[in-house]
C-alpha positions as CSV (number, residue, x, y, z in Angstrom):
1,X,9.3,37.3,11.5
2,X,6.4,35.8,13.8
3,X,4.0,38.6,13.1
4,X,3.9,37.7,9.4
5,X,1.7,34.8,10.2
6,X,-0.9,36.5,12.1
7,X,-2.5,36.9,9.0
8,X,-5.9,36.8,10.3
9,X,-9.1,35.2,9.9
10,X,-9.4,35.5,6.2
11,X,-5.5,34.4,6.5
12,X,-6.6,31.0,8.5
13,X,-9.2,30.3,6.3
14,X,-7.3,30.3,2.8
15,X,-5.0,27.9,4.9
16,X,-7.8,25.5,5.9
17,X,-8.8,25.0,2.3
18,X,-5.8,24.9,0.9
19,X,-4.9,21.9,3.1
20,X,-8.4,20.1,2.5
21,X,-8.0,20.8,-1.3
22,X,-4.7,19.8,-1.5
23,X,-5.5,16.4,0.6
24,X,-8.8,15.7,-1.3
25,X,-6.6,15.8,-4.9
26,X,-4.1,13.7,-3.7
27,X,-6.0,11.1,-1.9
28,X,-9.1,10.9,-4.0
29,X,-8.1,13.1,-7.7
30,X,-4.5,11.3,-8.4
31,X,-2.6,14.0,-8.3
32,X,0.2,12.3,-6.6
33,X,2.8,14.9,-7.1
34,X,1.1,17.0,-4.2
35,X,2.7,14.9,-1.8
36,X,5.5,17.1,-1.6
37,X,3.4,20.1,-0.5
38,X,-0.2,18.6,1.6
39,X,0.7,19.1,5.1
40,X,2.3,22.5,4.2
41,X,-0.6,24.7,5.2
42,X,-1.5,22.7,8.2
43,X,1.9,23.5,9.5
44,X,1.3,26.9,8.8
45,X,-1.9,26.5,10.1
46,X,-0.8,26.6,13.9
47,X,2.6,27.2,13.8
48,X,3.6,30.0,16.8
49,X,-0.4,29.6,17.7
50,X,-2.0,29.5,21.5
51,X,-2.4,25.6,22.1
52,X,-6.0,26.5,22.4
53,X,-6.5,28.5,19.2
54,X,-4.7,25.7,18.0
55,X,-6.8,22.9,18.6
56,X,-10.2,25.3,17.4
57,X,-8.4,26.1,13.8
58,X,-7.3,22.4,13.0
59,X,-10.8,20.2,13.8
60,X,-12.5,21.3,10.8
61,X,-9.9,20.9,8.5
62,X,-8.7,18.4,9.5
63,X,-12.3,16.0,9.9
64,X,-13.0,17.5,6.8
65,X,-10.5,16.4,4.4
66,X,-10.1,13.2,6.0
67,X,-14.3,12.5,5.7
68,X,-14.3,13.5,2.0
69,X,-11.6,11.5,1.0
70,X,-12.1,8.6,2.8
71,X,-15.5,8.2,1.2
72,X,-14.7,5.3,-0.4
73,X,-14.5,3.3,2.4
74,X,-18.0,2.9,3.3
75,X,-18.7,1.0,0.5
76,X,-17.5,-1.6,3.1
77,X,-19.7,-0.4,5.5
78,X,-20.8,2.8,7.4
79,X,-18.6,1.7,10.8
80,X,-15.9,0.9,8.5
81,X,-16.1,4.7,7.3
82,X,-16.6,6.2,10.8
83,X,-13.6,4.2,12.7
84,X,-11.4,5.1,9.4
85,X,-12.7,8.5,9.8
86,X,-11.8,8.8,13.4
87,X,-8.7,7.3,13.5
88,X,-6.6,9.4,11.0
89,X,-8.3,12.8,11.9
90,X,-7.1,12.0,15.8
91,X,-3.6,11.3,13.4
92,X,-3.5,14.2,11.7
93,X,-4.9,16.2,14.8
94,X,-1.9,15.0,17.1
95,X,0.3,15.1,14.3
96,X,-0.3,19.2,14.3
97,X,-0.7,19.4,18.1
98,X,2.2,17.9,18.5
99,X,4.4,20.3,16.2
100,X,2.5,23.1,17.8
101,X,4.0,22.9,21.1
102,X,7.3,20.8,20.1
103,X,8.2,24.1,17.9
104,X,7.3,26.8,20.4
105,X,10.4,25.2,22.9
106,X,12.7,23.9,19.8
107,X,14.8,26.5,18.3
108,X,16.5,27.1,15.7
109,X,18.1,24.2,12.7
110,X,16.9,21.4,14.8
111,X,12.7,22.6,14.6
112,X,12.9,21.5,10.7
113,X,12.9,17.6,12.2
114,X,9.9,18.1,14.5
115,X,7.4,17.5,11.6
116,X,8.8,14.2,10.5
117,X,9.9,12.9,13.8
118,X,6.5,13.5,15.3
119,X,4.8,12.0,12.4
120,X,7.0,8.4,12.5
121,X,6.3,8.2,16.1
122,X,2.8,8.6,15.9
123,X,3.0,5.8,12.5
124,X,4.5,3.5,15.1
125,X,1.9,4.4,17.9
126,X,-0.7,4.0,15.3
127,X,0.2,0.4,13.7
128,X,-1.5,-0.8,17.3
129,X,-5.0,0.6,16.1
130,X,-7.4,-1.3,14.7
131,X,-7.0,-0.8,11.2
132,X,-2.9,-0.3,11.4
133,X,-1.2,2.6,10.0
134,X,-0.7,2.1,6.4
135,X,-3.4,4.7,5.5
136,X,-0.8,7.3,6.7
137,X,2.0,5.9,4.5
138,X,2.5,8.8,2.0
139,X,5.4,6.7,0.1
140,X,2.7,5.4,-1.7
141,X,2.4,8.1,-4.2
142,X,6.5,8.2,-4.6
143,X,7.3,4.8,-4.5
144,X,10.1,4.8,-6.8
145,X,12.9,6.0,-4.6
146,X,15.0,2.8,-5.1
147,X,17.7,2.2,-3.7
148,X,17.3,4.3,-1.3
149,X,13.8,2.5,-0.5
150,X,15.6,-0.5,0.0
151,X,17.3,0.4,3.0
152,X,15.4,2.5,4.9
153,X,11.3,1.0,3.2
154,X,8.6,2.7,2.9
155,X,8.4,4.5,6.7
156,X,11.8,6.0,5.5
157,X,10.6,7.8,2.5
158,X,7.2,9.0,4.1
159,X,9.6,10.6,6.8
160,X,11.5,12.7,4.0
161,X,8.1,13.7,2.4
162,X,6.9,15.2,6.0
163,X,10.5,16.3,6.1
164,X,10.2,18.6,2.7
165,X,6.5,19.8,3.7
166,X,8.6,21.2,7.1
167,X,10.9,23.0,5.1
168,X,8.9,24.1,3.2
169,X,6.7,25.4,5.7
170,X,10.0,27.1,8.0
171,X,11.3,28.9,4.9
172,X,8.1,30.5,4.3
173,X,8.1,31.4,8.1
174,X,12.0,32.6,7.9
175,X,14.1,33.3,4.6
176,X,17.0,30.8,6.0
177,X,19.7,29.8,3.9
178,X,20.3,26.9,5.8
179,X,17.2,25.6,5.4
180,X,16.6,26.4,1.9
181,X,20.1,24.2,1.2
182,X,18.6,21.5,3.5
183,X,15.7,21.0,1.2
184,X,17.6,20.9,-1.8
185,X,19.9,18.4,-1.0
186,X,17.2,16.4,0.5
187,X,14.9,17.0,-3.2
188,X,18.2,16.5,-5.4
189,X,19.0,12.8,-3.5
190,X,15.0,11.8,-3.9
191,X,15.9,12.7,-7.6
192,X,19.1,11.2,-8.1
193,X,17.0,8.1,-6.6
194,X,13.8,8.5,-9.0
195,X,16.0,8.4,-12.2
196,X,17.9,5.9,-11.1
197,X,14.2,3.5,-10.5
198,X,13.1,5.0,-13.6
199,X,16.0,3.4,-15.8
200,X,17.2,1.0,-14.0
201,X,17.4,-2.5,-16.1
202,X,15.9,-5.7,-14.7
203,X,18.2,-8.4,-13.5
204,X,18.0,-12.0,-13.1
205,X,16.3,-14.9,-14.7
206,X,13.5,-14.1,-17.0
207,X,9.8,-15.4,-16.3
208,X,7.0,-15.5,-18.8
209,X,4.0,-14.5,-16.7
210,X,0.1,-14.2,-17.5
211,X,-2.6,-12.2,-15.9
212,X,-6.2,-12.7,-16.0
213,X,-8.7,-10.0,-15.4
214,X,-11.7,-11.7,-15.4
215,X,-14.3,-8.8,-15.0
216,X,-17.4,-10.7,-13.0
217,X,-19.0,-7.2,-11.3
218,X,-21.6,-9.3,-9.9
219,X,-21.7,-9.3,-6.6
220,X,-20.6,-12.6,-4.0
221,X,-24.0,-14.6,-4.2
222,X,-24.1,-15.0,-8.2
223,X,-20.5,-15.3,-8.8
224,X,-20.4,-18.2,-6.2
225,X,-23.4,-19.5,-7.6
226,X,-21.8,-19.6,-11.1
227,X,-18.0,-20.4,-10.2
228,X,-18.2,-23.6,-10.8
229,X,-19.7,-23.1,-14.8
230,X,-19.6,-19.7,-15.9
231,X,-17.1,-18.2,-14.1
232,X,-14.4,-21.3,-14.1
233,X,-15.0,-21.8,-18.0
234,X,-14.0,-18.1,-18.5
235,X,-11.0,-18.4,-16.7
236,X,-10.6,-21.9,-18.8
237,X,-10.7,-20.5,-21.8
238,X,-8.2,-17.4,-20.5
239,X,-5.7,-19.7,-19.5
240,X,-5.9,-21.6,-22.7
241,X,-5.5,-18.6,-24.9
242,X,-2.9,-17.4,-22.4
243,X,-0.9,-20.2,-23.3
244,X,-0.3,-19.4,-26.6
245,X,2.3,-17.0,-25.4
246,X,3.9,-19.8,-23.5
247,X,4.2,-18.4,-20.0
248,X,5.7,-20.6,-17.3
249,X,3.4,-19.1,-15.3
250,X,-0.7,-17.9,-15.0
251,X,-2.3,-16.1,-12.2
252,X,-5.9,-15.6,-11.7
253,X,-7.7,-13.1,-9.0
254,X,-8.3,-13.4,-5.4
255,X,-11.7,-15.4,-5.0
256,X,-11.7,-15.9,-8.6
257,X,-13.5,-19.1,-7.9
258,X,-16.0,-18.5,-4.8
259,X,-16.6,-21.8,-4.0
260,X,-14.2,-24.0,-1.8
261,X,-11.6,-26.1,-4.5
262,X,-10.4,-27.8,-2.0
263,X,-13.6,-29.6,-0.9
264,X,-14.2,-30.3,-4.7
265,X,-12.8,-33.3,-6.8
266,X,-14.1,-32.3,-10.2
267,X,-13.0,-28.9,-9.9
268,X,-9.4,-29.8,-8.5
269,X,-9.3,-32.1,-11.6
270,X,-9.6,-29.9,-13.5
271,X,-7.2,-27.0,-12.7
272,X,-4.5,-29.8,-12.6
273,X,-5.1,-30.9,-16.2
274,X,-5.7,-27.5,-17.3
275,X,-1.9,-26.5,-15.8
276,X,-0.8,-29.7,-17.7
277,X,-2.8,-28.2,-20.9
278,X,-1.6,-25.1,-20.8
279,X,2.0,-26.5,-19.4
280,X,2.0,-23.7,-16.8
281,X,2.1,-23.1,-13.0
282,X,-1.1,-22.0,-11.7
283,X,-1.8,-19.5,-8.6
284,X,-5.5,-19.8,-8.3
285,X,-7.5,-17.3,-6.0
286,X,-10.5,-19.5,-4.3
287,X,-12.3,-19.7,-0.8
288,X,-12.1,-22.4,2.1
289,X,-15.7,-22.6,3.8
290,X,-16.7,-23.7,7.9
291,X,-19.5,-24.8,9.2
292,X,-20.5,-22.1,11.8
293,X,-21.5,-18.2,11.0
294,X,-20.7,-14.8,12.2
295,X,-24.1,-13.0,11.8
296,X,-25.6,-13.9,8.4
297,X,-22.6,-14.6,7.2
298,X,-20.1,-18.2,6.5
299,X,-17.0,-18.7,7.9
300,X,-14.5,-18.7,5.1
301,X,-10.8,-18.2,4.8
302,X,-9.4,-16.0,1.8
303,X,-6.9,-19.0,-0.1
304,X,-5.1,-19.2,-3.0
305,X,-3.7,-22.0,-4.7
306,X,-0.8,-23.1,-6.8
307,X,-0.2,-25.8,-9.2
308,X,2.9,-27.0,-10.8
309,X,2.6,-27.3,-14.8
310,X,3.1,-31.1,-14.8
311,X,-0.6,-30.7,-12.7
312,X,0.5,-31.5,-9.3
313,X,-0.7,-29.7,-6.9
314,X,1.9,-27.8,-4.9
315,X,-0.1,-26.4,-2.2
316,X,-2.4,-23.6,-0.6
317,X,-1.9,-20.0,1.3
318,X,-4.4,-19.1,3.7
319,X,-4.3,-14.9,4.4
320,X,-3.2,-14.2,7.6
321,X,-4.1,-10.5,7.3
322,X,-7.5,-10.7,6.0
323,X,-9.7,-7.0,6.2
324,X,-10.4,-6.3,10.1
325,X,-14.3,-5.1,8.6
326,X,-14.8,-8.7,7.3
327,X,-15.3,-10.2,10.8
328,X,-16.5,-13.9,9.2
329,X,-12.9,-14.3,7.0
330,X,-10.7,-15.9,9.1
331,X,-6.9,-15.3,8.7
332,X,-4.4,-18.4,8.4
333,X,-1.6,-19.3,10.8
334,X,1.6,-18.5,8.5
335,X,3.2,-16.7,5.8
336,X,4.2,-20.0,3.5
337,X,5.8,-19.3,-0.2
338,X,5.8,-22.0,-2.8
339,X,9.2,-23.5,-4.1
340,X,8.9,-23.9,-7.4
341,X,11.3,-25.3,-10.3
342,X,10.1,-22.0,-11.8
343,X,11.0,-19.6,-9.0
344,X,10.4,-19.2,-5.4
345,X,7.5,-17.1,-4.9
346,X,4.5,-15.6,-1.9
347,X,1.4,-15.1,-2.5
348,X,-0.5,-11.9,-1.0
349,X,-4.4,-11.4,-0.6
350,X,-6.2,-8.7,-1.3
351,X,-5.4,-6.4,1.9
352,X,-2.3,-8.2,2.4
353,X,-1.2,-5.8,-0.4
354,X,-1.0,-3.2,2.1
355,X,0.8,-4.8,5.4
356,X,4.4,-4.5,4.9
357,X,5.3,-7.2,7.2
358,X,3.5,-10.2,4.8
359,X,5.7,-9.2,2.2
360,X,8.9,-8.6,4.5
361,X,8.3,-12.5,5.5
362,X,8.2,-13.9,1.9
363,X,11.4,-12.3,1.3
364,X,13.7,-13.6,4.5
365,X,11.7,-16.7,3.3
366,X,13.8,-16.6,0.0
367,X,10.6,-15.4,-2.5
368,X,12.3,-14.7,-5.9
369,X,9.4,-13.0,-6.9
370,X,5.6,-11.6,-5.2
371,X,2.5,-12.9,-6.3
372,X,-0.6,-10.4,-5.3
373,X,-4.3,-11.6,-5.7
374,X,-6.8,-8.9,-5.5
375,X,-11.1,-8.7,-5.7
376,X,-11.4,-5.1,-5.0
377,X,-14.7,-4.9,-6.6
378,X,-16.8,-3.3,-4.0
379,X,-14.7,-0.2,-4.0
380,X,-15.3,-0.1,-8.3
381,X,-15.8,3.8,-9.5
382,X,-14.4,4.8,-6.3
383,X,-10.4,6.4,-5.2
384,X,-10.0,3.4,-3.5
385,X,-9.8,1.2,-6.6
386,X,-6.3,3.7,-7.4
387,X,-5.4,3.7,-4.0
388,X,-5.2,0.2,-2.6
389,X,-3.3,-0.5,-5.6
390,X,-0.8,1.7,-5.2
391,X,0.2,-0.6,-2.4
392,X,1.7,-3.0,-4.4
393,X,4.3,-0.5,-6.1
394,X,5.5,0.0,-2.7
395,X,5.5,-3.9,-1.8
396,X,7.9,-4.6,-4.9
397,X,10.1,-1.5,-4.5
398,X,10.4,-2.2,-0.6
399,X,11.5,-5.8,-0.9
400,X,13.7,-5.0,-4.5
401,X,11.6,-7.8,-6.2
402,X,9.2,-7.9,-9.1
403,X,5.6,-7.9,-8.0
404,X,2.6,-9.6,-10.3
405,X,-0.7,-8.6,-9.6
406,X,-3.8,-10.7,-11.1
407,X,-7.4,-8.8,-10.0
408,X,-11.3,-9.5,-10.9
409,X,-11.8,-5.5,-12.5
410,X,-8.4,-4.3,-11.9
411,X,-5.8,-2.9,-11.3
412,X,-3.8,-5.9,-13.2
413,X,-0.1,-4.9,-13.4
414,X,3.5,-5.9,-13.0
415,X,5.6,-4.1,-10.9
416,X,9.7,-3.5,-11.0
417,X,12.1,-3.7,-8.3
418,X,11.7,-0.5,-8.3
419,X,8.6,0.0,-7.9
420,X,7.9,1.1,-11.3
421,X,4.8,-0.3,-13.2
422,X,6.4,-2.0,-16.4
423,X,2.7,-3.1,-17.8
424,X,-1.0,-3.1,-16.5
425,X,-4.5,-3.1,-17.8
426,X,-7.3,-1.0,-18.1
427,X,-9.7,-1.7,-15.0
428,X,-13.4,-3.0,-15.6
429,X,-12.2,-4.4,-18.9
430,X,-11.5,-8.8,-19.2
431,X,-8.2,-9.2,-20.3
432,X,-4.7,-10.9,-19.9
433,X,-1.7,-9.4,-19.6
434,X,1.4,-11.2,-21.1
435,X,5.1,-9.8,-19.5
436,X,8.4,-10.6,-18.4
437,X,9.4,-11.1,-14.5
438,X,13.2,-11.1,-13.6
439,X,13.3,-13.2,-10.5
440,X,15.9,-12.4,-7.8
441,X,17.9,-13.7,-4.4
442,X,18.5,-10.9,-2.9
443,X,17.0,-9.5,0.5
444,X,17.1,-5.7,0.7
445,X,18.6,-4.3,4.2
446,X,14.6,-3.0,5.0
447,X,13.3,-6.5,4.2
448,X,16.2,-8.2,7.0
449,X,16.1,-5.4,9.6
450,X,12.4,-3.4,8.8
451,X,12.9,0.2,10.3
452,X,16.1,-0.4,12.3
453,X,17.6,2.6,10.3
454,X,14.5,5.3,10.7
455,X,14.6,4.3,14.5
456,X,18.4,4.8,14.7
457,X,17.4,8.7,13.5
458,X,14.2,9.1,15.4
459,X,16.2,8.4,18.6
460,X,19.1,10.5,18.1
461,X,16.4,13.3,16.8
462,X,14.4,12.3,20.6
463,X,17.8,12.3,22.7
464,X,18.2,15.6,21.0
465,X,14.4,16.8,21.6
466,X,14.7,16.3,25.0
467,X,17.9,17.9,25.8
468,X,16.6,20.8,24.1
469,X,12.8,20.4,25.9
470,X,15.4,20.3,29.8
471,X,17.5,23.0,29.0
């Protein structure tokens, strides 16, 4: 059966550029339904393969896919694009490596579990590097997997997805029956699970909410320049029309104000008599400045704010996770939520959105509901506008509670338990989006114990390894 895959160098090839293509149209072309089949030719690749020949056929492939789709990124900056670069091609690189030599000296049923047991371990490995590992988090693109999601999060499902792309890959090496039933049970629950998030109805008390997408593509000098007239009057005059729908609650974008509220009477003034206008809580995305500088730029602390609809001021959330390439924002000290007589809710801040563990915190914290405030305008035109979004759907799905999410040129949505997108609006557009939240008490078993449940599995699959690596 071996010799069928010494197809080659015509044979290699065709596998190289299948896995770039296939990588490049998930990551950067939305077609999210290639999950199930990306790492399938890289497994191919260098399965039964000399460790050296190995380690020659996966570089370019392998930098390759990972430099085109992570273009995106260096519209942060060009360090930003080369340590994001780095970092998940040494991923995928070990990832291969690893199942390279792991399946040469694992036989039989058991090799199927190499893939996806390598892959976790190196997602655990890699949540110590500088930029985390939520970049390798394929759940992402199959986020509603409820409620099967719910007890095992987001790590869980991106294990079955490497899981399928092994099977895959082994019944293409060998026609195994055992195998082949393997995958289709495995496909079939996934399924069972996706219908399931697809219908499922919303439970709980119902929440009028309202989402303002303001649409200022200028970029940080002239909207803080402006926040206090132009910028704050739009949102005004959104919140006001808003309120004609009567939502107990309206949410505007991270930094929607660029100037520090805090530090300004008039401005404070007027977002409480505007919540008592418009007789809604407001969560208010806005900036806290320092005196000192890192480079050319202020200190400043991403914040949002929340006000109760009588106008009193509730209080302020300071990100703790702010971006690692925005060395002058300075993260806060703790993960607080707002108690409300509306529902209990946390706030997250732009790259929040992706770092599980914010989210995991507002729900042992007793958050009925998730409040996300995004700015993603410097990644506008790009994948990573679609991507960092997709975040979210796994947030809400993750913690089994409805997830609102307010942005300057989108993506604006509201988000299931689910993980399923109930509304949004069309990016680079101003708009507001009216809809109905379902708030909730309940902490899923991921959101009270994180990954206790993959790590039970990846040590009985490691106790297992090794026995088979000593004998």
């Amino acid at each position: 059966m071996v010799k069928r895959l010494k197809m080659g160098f015509y044979g290699e090839l065709l596998l190289m550029l299948l896995f770039v293509l296939l990588f490049v149209l998930v990551s950067s072309y939305k077609f999210d339904f290639l999950i199930w089949f990306v790492n399938v030719p890289l497994l191919l690749l260098v399965y039964n393969k000399p460790v050296k020949r190995a380690l020659l056929l996966l570089l370019a492939p392998v930098i390759l896919a990972v430099a085109i789709s992570f273009t995106w990124v260096a519209e942060y900056s060009w360090h930003a694009y080369a340590l994001s670069s780095a970092i998940f091609s040494s991923f995928l690189f070990l990832f291969a490596v690893i199942f390279n030599i792991a399946s040469k000296k694992i036989k039989g049923y058991l090799r199927i579990f190499i893939a996806p047991f390598a892959y976790s371990l190196l997602m655990s490995i890699y949540s110590f590097s500088p930029i985390n590992s939520y970049w390798a988090d394929w759940s992402m693109f199959q986020n509603m997997i409820a409620p099967l999601v719910w007890l095992v999060g987001s790590n869980g499902i991106t294990f079955l997805i490497i899981l399928i792309h092994s099977v895959i890959a082994f019944y293409i090496i060998k026609k195994d029956k055992k195998i082949l039933i393997t995958g289709c049970m495995v496909f079939l629950f996934l399924l069972g699970n996706y219908v399931f998030s697809f219908n499922a109805d919303p439970e709980g008390q119902r929440v009028k909410v309202a989402l303002l997408q303001g649409n200022f593509n200028q970029d940080w000098e002239w909207r803080h320049a402006n926040s206090r007239e132009i910028i704050f009057s739009a949102y005004e005059n959104m919140s006001i029309e808003a309120s004609k729908s009567k939502p107990s609650l309206i949410v505007w974008p991270e930094y929607a104000i660029a100037d520090d509220v805090l530090n300004n009477t008039d401005l404070m003034k007027r977002l409480s008599n505007l919540a008592r206008k418009t007789n809604a809580h407001l969560v208010i995305g806005t900036v806290r400045f320092y005196d000192d500088f890192y480079e050319n730029e202020r200190l400043r602390s991403d914040v949002s704010l929340v006000f109760a609809s009588d106008g009193k001021f509730i209080g302020e959330y300071i990100s703790v996770k702010p971006i690692p390439f925005e060395k002058w924002v300075l993260p806060g000290n703790d993960t607080n939520i707002f108690y409300t007589n509306m529902g209990n809710f946390g706030v997250s801040l732009c790259y929040e959105e992706t770092q599980k563990g914010v989210s995991k915190s507002f729900s042992s914290k007793k958050a009925q509901f998730l409040v996300s405030l995004a700015n993603n305008q410097v990644l506008d035109e790009t994948a990573g506008m679609y991507l960092t979004n997709l975040y979210t759907n796994v947030r809400a799905a993750e913690n089994g509670k409805y997830l609102v999410r307010a942005t300057n040129t989108g993506i604006t949505k509201i988000v299931s338990p689910y993980g399923k997108v109930e509304a949004q609006l069309p990016p680079y557009a101003r708009g507001i989006l009216i809809g109905d939240i379902y708030l909730n008490d309940k902490i899923t078993f991921y959101a009270k114990y994180g990954n206790l449940i993959l790590n039970i599995f990846l040590f009985i699959f490691g106790v297992l390894f090794l026995k088979r690596l000593l004998h």
